[in-house]
Each structure stands twice: as structure tokens, then as C-alpha cells.
VEXNUDO-996478 format. One record per atom (N, C-alpha, C, O): x, y, z; residue number from 1; residue in three letters. Coordinates in nm, 2 decimals. Layout:
% VEXNUDO-996478
px  py  pz  miro  sese
X  Y  Z  NUM  ALA
...
This chain:
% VEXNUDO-996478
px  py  pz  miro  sese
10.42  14.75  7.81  1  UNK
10.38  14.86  7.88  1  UNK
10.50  14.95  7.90  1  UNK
10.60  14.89  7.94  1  UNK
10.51  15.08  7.88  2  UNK
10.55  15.19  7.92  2  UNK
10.60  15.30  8.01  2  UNK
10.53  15.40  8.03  2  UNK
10.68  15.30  8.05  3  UNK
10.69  15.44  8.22  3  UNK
10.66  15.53  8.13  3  UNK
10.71  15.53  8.02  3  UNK
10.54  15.64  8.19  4  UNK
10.51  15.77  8.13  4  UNK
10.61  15.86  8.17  4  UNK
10.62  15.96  8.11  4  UNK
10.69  15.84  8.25  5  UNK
10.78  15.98  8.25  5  UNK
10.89  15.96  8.19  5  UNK
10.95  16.06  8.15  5  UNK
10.98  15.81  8.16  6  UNK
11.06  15.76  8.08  6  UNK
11.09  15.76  7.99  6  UNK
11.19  15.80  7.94  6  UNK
10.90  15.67  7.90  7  UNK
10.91  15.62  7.79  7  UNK
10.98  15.50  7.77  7  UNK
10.99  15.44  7.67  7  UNK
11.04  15.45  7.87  8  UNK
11.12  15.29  7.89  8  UNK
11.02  15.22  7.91  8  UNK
10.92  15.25  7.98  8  UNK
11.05  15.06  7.82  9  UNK
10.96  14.95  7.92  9  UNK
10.95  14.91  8.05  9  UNK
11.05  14.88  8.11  9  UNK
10.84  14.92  8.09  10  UNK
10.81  14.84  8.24  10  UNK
10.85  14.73  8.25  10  UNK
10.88  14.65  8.17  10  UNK
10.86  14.73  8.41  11  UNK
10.87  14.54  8.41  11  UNK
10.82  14.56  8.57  11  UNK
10.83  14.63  8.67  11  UNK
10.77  14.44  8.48  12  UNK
10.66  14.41  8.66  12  UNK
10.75  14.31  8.71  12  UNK
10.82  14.23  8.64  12  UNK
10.74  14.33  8.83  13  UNK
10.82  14.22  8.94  13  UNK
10.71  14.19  9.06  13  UNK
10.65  14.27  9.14  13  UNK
10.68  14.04  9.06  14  UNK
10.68  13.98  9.13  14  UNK
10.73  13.91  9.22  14  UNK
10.79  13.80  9.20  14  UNK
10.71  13.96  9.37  15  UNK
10.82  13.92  9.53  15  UNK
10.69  13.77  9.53  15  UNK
10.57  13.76  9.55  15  UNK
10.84  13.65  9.49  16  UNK
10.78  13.51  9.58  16  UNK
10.86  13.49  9.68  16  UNK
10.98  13.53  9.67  16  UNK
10.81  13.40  9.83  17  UNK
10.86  13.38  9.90  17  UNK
10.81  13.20  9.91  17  UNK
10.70  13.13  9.90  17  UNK
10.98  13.18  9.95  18  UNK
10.97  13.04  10.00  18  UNK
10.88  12.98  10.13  18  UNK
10.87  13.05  10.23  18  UNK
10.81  12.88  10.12  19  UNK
10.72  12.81  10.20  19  UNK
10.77  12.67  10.18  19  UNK
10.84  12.64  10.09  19  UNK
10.73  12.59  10.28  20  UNK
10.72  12.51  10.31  20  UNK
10.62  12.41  10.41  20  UNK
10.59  12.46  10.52  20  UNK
10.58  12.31  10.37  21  UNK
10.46  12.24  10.39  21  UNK
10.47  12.09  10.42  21  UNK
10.45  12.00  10.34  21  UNK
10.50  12.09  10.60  22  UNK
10.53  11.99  10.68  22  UNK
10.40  11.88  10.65  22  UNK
10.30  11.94  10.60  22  UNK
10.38  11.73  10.65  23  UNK
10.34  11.65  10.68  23  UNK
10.34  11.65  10.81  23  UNK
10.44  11.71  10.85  23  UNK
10.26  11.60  10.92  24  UNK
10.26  11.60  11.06  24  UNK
10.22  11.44  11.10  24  UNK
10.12  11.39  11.05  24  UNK
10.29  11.37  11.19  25  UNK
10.25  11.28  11.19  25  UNK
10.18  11.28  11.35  25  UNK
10.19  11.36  11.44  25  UNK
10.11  11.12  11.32  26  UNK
10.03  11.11  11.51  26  UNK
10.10  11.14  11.62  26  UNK
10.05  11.18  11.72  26  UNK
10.28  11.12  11.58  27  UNK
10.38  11.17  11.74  27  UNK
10.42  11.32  11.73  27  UNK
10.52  11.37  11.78  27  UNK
10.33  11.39  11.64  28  UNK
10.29  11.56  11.63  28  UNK
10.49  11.59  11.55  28  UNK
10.54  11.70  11.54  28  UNK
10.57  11.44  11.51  29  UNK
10.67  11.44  11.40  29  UNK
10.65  11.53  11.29  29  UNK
10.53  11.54  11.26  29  UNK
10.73  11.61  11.22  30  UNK
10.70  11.58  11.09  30  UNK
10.77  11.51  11.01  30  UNK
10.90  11.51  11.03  30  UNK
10.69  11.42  10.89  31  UNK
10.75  11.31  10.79  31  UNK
10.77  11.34  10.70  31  UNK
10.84  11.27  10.62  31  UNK
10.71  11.45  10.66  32  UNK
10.78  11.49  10.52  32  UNK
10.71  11.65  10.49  32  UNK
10.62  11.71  10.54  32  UNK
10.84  11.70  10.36  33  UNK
10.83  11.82  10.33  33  UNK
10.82  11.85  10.20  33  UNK
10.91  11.81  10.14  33  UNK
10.74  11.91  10.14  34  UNK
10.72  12.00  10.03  34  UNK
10.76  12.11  10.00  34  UNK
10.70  12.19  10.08  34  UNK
10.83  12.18  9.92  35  UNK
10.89  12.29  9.92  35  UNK
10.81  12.38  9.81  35  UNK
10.82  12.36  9.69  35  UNK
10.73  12.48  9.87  36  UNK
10.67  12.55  9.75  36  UNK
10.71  12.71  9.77  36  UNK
10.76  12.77  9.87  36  UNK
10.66  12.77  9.60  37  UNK
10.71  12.91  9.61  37  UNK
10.62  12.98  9.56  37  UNK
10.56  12.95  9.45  37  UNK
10.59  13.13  9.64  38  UNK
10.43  13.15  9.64  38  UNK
10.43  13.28  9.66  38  UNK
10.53  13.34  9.70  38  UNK
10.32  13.34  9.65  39  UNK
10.34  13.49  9.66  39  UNK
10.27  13.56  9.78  39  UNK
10.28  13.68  9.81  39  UNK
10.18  13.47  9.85  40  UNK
10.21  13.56  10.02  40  UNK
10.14  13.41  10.08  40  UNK
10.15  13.30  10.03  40  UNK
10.09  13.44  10.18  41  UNK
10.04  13.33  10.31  41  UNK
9.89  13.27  10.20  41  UNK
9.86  13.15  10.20  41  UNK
9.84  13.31  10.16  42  UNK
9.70  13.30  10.12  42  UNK
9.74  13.13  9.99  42  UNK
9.69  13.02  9.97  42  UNK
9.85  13.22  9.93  43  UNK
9.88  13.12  9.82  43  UNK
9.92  12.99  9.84  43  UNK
9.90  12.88  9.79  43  UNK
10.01  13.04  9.98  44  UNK
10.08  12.90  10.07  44  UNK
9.98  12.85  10.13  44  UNK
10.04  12.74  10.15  44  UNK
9.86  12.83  10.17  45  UNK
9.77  12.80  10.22  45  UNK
9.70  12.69  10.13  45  UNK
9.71  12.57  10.14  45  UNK
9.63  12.74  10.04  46  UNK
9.55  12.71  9.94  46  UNK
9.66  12.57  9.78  46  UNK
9.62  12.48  9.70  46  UNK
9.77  12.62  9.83  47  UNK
9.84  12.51  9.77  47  UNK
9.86  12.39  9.87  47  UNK
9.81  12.29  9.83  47  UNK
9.92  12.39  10.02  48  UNK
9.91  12.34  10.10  48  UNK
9.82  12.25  10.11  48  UNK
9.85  12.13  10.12  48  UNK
9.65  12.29  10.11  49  UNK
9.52  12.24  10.11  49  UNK
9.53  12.10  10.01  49  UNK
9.53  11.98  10.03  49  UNK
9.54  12.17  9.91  50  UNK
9.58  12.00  9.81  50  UNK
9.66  11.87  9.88  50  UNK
9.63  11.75  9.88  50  UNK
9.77  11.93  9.93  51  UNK
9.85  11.82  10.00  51  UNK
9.79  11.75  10.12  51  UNK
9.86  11.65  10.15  51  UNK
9.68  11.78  10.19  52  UNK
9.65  11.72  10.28  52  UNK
9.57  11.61  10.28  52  UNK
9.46  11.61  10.24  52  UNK
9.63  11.50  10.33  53  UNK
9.59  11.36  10.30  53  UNK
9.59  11.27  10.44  53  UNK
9.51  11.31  10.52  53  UNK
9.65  11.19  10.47  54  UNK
9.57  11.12  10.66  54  UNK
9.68  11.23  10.73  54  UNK
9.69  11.21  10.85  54  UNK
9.73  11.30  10.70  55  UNK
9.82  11.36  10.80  55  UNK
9.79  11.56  10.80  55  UNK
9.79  11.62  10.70  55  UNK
9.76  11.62  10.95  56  UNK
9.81  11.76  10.93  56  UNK
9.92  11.82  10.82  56  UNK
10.02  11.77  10.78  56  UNK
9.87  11.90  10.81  57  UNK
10.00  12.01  10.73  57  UNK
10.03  12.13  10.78  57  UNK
9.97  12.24  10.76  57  UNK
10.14  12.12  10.84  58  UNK
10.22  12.28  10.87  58  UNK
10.27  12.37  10.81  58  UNK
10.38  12.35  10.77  58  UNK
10.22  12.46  10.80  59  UNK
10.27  12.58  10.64  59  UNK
10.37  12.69  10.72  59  UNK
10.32  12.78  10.78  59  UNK
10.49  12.67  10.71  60  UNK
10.61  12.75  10.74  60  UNK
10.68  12.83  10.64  60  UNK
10.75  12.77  10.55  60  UNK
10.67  12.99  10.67  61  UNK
10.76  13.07  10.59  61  UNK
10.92  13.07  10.66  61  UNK
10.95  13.14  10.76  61  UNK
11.00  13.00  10.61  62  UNK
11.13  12.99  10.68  62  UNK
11.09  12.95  10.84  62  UNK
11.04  12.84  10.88  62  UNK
11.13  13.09  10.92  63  UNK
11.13  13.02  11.05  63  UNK
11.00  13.06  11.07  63  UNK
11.01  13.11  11.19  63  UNK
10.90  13.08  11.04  64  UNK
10.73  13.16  11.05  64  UNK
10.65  13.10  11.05  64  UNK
10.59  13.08  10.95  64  UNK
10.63  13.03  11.16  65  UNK
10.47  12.98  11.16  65  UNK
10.35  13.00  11.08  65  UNK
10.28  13.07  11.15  65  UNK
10.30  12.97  10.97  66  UNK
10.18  13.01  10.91  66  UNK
10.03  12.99  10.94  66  UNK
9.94  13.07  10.97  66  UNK
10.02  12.82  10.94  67  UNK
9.89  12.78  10.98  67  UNK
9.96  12.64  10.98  67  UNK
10.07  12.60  10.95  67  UNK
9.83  12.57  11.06  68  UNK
9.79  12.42  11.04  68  UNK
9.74  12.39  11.02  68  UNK
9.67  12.47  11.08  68  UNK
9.64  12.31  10.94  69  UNK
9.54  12.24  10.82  69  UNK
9.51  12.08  10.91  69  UNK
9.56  11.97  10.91  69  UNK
9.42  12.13  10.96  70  UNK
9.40  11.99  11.00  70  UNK
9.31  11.89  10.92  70  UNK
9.20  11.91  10.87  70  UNK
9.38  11.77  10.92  71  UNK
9.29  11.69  10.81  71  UNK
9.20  11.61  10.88  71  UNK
9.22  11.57  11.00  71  UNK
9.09  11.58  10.81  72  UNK
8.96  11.48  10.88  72  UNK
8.96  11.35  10.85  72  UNK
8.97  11.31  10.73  72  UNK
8.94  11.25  10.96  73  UNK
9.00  11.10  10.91  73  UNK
8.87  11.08  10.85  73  UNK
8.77  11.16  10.85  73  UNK
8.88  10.95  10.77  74  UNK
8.78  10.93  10.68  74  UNK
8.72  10.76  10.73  74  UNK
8.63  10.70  10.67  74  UNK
């Protein structure tokens, strides 16, 4: 692709931001972390979702609270 007023190639840029994705334990601990890299809250979310197994998951942009994922015991 093109700039029409250039005639140079484009280049698309993509802004990812670091997340991270607490394990939560029953003493509302967390035990462990996942480090993912993602392109807004929606992505961080929806990756997050896979990880959730007997424990909550806390989805944190740096110091930014995102969500909690609460998991359903089985």
C-alpha cells in the first residue's frame, strides 16, 4: 500500500499493550501470572477467559485494573 500524497510505502502500526493475568487464589492471593500482549482490554479479556480454571483471573494493564473473571466451581 501506498501514501497518495507521497507515493512512499505505508506501514501500518499496530499499538500493543502489556497485560497481565493474575491467578486468584481462595485467600483472594494471587499464585500466579501470565504475561500477555494485546491490542486493547477486549483482547486482554477474551485471552484471559481461556486461562480460567478453579481459580479467578485478574486482568491488569500495568497498574490498571481491568476486570475479574470469575470462575464457576464444577
Amino acid at each position: 500500500m501506498t501514501d497518495i500524497a507521497t507515493g512512499e510505502p505505508r506501514v501500518l502500526r499496530r499499538t500493543l499493550f502489556e497485560y497481565r493475568a493474575y491467578s486468584v487464589g481462595s485467600d483472594g492471593h494471587f499464585i500466579q501470572c501470565d504475561e500477555m500482549i494485546c491490542r486493547d482490554d477486549g483482547d486482554a479479556i477474551a485471552k484471559a477467559k481461556g486461562l480460567i480454571g478453579d481459580s479467578d483471573i485478574e486482568v491488569w494493564n500495568h497498574n490498571r485494573f481491568v476486570v475479574r473473571l470469575v470462575h464457576t466451581p464444577k
